[in-house]
C-alpha positions as CSV (number, residue, x, y, z in Angstrom):
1,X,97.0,72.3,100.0
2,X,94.2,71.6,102.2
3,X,91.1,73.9,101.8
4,X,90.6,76.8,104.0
5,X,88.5,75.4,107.2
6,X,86.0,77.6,108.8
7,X,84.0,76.9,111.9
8,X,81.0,79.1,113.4
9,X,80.1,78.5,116.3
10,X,76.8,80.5,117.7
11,X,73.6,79.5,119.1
12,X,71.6,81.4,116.6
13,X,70.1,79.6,113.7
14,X,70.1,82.9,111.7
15,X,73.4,84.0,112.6
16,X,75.0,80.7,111.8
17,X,73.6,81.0,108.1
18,X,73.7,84.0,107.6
19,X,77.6,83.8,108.6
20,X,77.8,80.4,106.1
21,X,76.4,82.7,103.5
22,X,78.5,85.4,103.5
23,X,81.8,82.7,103.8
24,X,80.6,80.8,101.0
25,X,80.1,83.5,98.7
26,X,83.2,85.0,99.2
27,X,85.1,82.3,99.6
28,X,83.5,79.1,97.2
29,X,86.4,76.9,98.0
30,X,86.3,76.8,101.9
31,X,84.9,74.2,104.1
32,X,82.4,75.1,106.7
33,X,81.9,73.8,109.4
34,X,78.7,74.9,111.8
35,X,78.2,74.3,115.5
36,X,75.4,75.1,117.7
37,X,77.1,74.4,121.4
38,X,79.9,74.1,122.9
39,X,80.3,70.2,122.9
40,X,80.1,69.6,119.5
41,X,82.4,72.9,118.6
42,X,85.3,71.3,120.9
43,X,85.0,68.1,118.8
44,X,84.8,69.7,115.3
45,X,87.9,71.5,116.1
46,X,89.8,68.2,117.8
47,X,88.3,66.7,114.4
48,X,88.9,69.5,111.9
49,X,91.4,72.0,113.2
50,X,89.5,75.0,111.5
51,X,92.0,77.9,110.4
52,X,89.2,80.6,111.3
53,X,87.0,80.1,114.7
54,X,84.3,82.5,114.4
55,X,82.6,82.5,118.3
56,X,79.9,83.7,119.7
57,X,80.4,85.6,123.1
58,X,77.5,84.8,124.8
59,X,75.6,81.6,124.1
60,X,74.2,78.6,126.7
61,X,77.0,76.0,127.8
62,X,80.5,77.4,128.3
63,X,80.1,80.9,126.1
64,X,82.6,82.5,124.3
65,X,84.5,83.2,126.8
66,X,84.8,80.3,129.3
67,X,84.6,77.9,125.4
68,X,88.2,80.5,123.7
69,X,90.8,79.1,125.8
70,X,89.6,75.1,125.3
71,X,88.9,75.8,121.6
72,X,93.0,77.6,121.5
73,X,94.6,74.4,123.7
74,X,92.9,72.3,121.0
75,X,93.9,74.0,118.0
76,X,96.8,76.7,119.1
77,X,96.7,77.8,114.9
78,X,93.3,78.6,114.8
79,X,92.3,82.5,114.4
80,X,89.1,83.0,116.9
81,X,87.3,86.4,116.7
82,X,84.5,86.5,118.8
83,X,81.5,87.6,117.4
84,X,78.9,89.7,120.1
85,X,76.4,92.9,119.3
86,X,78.0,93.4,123.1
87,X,81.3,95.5,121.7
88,X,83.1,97.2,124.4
89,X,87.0,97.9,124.7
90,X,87.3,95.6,128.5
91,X,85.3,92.6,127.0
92,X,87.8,92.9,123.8
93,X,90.7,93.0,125.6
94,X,89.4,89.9,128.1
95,X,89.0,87.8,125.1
96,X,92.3,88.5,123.2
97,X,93.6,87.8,126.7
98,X,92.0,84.6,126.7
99,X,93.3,83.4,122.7
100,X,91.0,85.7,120.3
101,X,92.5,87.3,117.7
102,X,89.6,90.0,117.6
103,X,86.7,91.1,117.1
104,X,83.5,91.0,115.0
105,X,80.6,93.2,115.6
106,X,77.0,91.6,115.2
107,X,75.4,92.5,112.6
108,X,78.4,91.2,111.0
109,X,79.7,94.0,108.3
110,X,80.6,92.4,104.8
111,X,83.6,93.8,104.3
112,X,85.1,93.9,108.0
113,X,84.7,90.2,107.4
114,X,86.6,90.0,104.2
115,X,89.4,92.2,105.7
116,X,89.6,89.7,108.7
117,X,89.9,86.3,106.3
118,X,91.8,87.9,104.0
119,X,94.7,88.8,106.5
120,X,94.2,85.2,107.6
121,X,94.5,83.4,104.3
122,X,97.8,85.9,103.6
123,X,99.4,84.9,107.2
124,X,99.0,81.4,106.2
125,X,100.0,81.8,102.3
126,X,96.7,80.3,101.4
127,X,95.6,81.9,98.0
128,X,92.1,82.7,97.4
C-alpha cells in the first residue's frame, strides 16, 4: 500500500514545521508534503492526491476558504481540516460546507491531532 500522504498548506514558516514535526514524529512512515501558497498546493494535490489536507484559513492568494472547494474537485478523498487561531461555530460550519472535514485550532494540540489522523488512517484501513 501506498504510504500515508500528508500536505500542509499555510503561509507560516513556523507553523508549516512545526506541523511537519509533529506528523513526522507520530507518524515516521508518512510522506509530507509542504506548501506555502495556493498555486503550488493545487499542483501538489493534482500531483500527489494527499489523504490528509491540513489548510490554513486565512493566508495571501485564495485562503482557506476560497483554496477548500478547488483543493476537494481535485482530490474528492482528501480529508481537509482547516487549521485557524480564528475558531468560531459560523466559520466551521462555512468550511465543512465548502469540503472540510473539520477543524484544527492553532496552536495545534498534540493529541487533537492524533485523534484526527488516526480516524483518518482507520477510515481508510491504513495501519499505523
Amino acid at each position: 500500500m501506498n504510504p500515508f500522504k500528508v500536505l500542509i498548506i499555510d503561509d507560516q514558516l513556523y507553523v508549516r514545521r512545526s506541523l511537519q514535526e509533529l506528523l513526522s514524529m507520530l507518524y515516521p512512515k508518512a510522506t509530507i508534503f509542504i506548501s506555502e501558497n495556493d498555486g503550488d498546493s493545487l499542483q501538489m494535490v493534482k500531483d500527489h492526491q494527499p489523504h490528509f489536507i491540513s489548510l490554513d484559513l486565512t493566508m495571501p492568494g485564495l485562503g482557506g476558504k476560497r483554496l477548500c472547494p478547488k483543493l476537494m474537485d481535485l482530490s474528492p478523498n482528501s480529508s481537509i481540516y482547516i487549521m485557524s487561531a480564528l475558531n468560531s461555530n459560523a466559520v466551521q460550519n462555512e468550511m465543512k460546507e465548502l469540503g472540510a472535514k473539520g477543524f484544527l485550532n492553532k496552536p495545534v494540540n498534540l493529541q487533537d491531532l492524533k485523534l484526527i489522523v488516526d480516524k483518518i488512517h482507520e477510515d481508510l484501513g491504513i495501519q499505523v
